[in-house]
MOPAC internal coordinates of N, CA, C and O (Angstrom, degrees):
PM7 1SCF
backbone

  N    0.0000 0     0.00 0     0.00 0    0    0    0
  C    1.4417 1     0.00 0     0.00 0    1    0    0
  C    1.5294 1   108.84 1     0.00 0    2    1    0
  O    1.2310 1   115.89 1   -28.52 1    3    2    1
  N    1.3337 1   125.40 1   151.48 1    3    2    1
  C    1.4781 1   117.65 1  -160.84 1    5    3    2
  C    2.3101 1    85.13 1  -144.52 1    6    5    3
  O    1.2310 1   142.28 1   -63.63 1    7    6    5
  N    1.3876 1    74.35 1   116.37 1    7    6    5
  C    1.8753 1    90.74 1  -150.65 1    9    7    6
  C    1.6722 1    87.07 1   -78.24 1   10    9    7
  O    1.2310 1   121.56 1   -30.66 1   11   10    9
  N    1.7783 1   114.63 1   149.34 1   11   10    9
  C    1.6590 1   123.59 1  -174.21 1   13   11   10
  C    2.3188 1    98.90 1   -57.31 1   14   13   11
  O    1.2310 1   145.19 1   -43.35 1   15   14   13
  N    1.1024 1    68.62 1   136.65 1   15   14   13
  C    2.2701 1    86.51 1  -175.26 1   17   15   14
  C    1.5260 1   110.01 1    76.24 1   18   17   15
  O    1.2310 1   117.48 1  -161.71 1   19   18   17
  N    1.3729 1   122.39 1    18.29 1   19   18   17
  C    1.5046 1   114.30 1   174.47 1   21   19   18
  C    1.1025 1   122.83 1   -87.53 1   22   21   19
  O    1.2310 1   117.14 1   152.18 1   23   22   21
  N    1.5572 1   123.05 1   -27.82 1   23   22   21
  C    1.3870 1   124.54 1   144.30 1   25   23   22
  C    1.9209 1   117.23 1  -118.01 1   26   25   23
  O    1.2310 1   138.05 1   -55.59 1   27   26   25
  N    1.5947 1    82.62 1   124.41 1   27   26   25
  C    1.6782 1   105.89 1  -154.35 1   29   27   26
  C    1.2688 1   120.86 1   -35.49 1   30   29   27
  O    1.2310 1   135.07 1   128.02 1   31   30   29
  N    1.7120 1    88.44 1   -51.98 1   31   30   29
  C    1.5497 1   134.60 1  -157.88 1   33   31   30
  C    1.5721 1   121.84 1   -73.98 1   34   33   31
  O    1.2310 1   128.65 1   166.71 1   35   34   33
  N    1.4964 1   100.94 1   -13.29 1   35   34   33
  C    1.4398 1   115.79 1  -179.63 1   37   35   34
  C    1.4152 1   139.78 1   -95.61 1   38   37   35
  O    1.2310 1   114.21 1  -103.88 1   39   38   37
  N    1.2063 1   128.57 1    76.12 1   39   38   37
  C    1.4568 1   125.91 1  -145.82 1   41   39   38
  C    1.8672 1   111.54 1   -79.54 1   42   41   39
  O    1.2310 1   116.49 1   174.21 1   43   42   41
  N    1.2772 1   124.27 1    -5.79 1   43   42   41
  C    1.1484 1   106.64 1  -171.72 1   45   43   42
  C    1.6259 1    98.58 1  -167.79 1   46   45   43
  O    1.2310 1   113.06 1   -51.24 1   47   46   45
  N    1.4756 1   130.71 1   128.76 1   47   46   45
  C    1.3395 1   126.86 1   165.80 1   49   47   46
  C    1.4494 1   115.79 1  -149.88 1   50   49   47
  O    1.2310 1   123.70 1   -64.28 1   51   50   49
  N    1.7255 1   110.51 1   115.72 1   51   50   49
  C    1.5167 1   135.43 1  -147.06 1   53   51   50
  C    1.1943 1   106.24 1  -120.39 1   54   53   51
  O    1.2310 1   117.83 1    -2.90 1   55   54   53
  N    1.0114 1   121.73 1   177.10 1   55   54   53
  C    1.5122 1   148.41 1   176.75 1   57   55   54
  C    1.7533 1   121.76 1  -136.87 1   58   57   55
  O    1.2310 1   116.93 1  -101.04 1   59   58   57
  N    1.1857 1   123.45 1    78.96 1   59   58   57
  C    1.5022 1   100.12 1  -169.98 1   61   59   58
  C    1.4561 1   121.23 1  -122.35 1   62   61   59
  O    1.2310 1   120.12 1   -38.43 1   63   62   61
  N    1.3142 1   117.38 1   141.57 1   63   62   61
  C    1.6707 1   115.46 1  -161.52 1   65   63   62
  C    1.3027 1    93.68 1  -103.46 1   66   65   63
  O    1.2310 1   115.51 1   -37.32 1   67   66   65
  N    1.2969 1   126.14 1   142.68 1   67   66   65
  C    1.6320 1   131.11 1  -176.60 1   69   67   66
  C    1.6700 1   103.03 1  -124.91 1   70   69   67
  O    1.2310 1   113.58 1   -62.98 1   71   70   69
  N    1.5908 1   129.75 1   117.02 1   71   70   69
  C    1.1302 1   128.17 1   160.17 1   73   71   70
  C    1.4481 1   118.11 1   -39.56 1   74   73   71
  O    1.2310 1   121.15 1   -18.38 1   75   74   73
  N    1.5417 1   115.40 1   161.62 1   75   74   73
  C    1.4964 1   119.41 1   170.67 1   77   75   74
  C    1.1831 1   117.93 1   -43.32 1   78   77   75
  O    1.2310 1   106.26 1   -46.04 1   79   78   77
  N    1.4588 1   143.13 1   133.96 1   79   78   77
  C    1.2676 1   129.99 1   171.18 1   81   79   78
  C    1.6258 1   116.25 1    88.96 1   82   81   79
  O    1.2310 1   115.37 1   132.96 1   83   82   81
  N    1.5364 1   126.39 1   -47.04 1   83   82   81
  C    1.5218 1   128.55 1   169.05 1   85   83   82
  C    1.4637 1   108.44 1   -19.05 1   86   85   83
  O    1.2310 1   122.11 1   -39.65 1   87   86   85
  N    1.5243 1   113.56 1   140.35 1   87   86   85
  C    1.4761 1   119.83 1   154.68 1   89   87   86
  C    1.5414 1   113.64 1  -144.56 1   90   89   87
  O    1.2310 1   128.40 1   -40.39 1   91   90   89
  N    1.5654 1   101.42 1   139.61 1   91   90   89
  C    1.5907 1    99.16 1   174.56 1   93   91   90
  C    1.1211 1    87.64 1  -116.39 1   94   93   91
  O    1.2310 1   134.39 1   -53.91 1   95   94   93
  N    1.7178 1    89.78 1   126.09 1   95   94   93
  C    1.4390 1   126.18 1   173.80 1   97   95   94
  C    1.1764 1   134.09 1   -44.91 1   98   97   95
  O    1.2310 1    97.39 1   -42.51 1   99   98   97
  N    1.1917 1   157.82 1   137.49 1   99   98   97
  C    1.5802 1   154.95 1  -169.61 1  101   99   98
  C    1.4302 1    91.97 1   -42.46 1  102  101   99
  O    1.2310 1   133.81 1   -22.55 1  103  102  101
  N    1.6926 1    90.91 1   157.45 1  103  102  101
  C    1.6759 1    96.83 1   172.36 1  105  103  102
  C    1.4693 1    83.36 1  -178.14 1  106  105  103
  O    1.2310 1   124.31 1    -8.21 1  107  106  105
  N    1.0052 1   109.33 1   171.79 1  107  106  105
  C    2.0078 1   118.86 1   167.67 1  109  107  106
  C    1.9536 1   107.18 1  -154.59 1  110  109  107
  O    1.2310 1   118.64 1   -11.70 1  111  110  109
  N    1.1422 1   120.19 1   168.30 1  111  110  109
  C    1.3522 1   115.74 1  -158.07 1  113  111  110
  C    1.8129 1    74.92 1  -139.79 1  114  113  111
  O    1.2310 1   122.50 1   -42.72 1  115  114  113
  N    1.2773 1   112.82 1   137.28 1  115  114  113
  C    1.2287 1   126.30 1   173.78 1  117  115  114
  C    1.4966 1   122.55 1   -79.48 1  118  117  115
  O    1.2310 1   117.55 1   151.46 1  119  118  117
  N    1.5324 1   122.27 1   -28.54 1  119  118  117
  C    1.1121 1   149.41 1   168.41 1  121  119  118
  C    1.4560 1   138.53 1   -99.92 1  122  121  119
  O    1.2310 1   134.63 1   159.22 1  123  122  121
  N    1.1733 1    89.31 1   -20.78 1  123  122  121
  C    1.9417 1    96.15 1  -175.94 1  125  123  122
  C    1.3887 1   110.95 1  -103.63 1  126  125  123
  O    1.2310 1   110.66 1   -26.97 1  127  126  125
  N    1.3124 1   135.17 1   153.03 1  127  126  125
  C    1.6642 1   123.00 1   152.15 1  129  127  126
  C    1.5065 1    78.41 1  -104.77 1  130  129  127
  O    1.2310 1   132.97 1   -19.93 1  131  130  129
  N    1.6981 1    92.55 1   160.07 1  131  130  129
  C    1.4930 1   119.17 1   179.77 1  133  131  130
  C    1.8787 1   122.05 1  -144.07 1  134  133  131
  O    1.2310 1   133.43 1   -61.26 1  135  134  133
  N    1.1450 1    91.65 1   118.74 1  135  134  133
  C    1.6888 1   100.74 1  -159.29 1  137  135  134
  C    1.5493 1   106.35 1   -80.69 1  138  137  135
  O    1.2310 1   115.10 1   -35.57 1  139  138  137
  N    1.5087 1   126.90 1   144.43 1  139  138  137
  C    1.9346 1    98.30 1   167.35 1  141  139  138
  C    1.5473 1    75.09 1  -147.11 1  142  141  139
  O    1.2310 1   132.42 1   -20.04 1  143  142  141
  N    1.1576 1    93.62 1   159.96 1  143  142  141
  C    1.8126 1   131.28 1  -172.58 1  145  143  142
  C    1.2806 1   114.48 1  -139.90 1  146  145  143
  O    1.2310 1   120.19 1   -87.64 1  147  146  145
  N    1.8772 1   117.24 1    92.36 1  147  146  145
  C    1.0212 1   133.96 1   141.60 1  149  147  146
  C    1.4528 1   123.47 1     4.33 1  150  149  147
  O    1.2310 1    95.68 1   -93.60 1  151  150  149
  N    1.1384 1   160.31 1    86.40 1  151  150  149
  C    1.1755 1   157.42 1  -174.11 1  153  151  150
  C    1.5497 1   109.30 1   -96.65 1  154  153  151
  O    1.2310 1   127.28 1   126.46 1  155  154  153
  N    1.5359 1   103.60 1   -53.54 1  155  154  153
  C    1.5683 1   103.38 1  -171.77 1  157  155  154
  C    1.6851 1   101.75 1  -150.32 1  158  157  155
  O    1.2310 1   116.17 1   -30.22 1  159  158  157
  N    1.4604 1   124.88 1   149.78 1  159  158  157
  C    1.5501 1   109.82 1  -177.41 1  161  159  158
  C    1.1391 1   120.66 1   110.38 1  162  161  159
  O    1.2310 1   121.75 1   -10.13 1  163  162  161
  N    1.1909 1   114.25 1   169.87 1  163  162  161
  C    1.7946 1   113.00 1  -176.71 1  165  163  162
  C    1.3717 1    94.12 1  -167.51 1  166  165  163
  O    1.2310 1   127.04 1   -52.78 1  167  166  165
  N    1.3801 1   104.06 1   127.22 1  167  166  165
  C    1.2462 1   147.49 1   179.28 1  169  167  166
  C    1.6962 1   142.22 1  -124.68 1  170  169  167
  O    1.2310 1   116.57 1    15.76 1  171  170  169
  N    1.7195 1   124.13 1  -164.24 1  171  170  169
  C    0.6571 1    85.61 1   167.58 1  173  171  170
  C    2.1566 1    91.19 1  -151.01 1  174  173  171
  O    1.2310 1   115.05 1   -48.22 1  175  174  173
  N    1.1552 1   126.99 1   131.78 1  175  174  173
  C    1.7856 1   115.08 1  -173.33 1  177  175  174
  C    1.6474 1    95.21 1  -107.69 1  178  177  175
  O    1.2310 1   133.61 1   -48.20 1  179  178  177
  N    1.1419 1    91.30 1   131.80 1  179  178  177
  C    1.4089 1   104.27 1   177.96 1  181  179  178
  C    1.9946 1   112.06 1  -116.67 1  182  181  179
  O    1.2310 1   133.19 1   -60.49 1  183  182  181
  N    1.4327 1    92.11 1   119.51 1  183  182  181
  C    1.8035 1    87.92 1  -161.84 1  185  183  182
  C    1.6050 1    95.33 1  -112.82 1  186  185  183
  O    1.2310 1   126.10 1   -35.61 1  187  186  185
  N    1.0465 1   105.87 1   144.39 1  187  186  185
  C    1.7282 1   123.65 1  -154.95 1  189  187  186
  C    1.6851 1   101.48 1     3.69 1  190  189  187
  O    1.2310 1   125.07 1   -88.80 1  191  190  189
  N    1.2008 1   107.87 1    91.20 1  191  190  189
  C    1.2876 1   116.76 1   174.67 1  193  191  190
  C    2.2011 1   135.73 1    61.93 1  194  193  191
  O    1.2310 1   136.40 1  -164.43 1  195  194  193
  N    1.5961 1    85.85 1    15.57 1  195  194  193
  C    1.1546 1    99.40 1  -162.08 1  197  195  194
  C    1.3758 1   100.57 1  -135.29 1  198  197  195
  O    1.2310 1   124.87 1   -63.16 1  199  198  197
  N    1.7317 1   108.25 1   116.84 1  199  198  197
  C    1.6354 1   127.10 1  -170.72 1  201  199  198
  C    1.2065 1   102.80 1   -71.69 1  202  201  199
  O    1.2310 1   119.17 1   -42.27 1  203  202  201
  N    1.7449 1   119.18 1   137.73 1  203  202  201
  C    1.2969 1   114.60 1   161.91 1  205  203  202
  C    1.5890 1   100.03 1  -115.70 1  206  205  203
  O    1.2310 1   108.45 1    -9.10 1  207  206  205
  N    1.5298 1   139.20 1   170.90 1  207  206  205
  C    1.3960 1   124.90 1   143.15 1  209  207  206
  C    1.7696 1   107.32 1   -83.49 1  210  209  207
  O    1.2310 1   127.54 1   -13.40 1  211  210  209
  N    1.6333 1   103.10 1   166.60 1  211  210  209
  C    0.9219 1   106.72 1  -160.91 1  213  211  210
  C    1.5968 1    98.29 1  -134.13 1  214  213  211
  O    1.2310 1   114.43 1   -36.02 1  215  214  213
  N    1.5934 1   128.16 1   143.98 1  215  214  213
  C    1.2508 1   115.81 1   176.25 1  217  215  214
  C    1.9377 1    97.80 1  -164.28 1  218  217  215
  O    1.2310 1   131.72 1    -6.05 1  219  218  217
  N    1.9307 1    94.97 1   173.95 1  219  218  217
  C    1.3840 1    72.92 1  -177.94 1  221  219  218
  C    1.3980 1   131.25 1   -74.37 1  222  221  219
  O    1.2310 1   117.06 1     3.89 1  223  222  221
  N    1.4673 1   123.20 1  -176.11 1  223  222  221
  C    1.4322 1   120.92 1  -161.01 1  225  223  222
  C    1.6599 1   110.58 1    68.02 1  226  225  223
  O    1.2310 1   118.33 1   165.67 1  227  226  225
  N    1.0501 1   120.79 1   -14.33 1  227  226  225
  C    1.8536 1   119.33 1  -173.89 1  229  227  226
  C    1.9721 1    92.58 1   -72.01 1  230  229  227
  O    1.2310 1   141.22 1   -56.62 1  231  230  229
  N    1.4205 1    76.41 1   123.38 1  231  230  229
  C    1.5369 1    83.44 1   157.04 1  233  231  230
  C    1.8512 1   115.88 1  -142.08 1  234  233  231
  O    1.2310 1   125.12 1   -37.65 1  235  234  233
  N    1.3755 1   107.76 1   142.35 1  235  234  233
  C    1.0117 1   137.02 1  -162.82 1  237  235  234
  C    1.5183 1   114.44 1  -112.91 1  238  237  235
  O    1.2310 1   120.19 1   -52.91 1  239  238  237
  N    1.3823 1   117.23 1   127.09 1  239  238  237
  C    1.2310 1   117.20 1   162.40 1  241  239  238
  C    1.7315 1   123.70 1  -127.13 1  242  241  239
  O    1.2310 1   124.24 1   -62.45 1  243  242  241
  N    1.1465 1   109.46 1   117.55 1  243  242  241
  C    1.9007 1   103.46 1  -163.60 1  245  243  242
  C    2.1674 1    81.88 1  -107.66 1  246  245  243
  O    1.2310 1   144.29 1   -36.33 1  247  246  245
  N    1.6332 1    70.41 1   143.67 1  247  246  245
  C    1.9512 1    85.00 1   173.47 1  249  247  246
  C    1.2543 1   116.25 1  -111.43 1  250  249  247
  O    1.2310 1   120.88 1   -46.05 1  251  250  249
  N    1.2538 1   115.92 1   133.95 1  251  250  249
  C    1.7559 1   122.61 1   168.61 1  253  251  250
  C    1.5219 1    99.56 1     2.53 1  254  253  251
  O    1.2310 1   128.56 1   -39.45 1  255  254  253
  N    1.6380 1   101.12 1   140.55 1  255  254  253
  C    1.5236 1   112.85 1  -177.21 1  257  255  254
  C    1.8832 1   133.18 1    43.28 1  258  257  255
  O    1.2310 1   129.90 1  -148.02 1  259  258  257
  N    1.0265 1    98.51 1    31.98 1  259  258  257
  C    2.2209 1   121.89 1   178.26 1  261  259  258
  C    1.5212 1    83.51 1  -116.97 1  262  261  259
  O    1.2310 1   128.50 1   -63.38 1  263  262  261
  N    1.6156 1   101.23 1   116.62 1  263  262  261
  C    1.5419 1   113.28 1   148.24 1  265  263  262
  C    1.1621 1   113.13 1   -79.16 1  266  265  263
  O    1.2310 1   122.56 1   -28.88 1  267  266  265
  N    1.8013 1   112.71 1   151.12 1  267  266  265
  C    1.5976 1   108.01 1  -163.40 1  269  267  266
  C    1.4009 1    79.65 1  -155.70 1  270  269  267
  O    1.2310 1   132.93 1   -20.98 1  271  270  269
  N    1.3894 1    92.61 1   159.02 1  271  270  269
  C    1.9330 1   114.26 1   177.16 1  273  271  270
  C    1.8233 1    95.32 1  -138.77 1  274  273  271
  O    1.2310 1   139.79 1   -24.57 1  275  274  273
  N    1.0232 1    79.21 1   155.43 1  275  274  273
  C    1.6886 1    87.46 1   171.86 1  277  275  274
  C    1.6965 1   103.35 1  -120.18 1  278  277  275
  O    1.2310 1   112.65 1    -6.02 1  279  278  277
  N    1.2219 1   131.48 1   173.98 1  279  278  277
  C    1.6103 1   131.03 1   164.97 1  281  279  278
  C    1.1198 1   103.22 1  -174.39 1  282  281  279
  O    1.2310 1   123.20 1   -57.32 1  283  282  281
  N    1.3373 1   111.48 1   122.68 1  283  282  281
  C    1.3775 1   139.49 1   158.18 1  285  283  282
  C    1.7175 1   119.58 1   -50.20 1  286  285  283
  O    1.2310 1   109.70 1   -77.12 1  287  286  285
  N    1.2668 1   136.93 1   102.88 1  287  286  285
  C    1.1874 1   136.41 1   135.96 1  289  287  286
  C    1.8627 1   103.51 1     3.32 1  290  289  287
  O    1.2310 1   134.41 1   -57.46 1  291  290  289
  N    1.6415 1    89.74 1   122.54 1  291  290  289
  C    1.8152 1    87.76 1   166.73 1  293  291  290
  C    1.5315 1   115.59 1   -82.18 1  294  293  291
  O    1.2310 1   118.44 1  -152.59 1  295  294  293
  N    1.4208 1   120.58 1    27.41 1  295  294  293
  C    1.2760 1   109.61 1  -145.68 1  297  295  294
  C    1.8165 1    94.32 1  -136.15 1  298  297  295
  O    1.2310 1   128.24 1   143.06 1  299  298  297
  N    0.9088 1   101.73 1   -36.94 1  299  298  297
  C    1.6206 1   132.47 1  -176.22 1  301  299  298
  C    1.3935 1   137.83 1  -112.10 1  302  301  299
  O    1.2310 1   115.54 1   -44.22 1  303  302  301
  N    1.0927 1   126.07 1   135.78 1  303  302  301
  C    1.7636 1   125.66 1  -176.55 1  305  303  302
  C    1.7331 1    99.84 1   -78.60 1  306  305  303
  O    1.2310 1   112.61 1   -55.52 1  307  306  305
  N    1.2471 1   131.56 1   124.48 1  307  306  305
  C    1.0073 1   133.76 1   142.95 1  309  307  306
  C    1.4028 1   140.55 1   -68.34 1  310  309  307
  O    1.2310 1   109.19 1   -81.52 1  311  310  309
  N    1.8167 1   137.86 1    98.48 1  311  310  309
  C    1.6138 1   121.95 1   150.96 1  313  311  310
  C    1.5587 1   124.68 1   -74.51 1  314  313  311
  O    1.2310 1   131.42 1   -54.33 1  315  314  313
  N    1.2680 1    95.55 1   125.67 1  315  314  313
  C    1.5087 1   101.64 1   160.34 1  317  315  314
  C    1.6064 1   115.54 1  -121.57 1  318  317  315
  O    1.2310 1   121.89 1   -29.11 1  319  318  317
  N    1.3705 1   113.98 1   150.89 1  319  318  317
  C    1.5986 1   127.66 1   170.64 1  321  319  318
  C    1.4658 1   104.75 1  -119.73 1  322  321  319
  O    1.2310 1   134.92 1   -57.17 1  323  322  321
  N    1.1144 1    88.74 1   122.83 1  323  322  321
  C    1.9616 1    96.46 1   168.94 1  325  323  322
  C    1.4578 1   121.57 1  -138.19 1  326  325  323
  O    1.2310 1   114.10 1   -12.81 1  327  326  325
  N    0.9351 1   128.77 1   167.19 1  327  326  325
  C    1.2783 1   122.23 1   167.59 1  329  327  326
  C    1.6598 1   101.29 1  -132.39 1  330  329  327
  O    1.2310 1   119.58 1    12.73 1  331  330  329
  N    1.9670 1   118.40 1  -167.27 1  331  330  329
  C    1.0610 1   120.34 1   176.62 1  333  331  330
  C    1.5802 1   103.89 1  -139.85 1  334  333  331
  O    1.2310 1   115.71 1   -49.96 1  335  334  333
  N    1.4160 1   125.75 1   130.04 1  335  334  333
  C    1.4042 1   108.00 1   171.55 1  337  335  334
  C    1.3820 1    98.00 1  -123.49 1  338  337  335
  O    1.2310 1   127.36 1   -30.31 1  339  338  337
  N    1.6176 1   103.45 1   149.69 1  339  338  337
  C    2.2148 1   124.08 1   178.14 1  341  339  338
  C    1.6987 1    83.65 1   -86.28 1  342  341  339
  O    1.2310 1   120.10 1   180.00 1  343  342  341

């Protein structure tokens, strides 16, 4: 178990299931890089303007200031796990 303030540096670690079709919209974090790990699904992350496909086992790491989108497959439920580290 990894107890809340035991690692400093880590601001956020999720789990998120995305319906067929869902997209979270571009955004970029000025301070954080932010990792996500494919679990289940197929998709597609697009990092400053540049499509990747996405599937499970894909892991991704975007660094401070990279706008990124995520998109769900219209076809498929997507999991992703990510976290954020300052």
């Amino acid at each position: 178990m990894i107890n809340k303030g035991e690692i400093s540096d880590i601001t956020q670690f999720s789990r998120a299931v995305f319906p067929p079709g869902e997209i979270a919209h571009a955004h970029k974090h000025p301070d954080m890089t932010e990792i996500f790990y494919i679990e289940s699904g197929h998709g597609e992350i697009i990092i400053n303007g540049i499509h990747h496909p996405i599937e499970p086992g894909t892991c991704i790491v975007i660094e401070p200031g990279e706008a990124h989108e995520l998109r769900c497959s219209e076809n498929t439920e997507m999991s992703v796990i990510y976290f954020g580290k300052t």
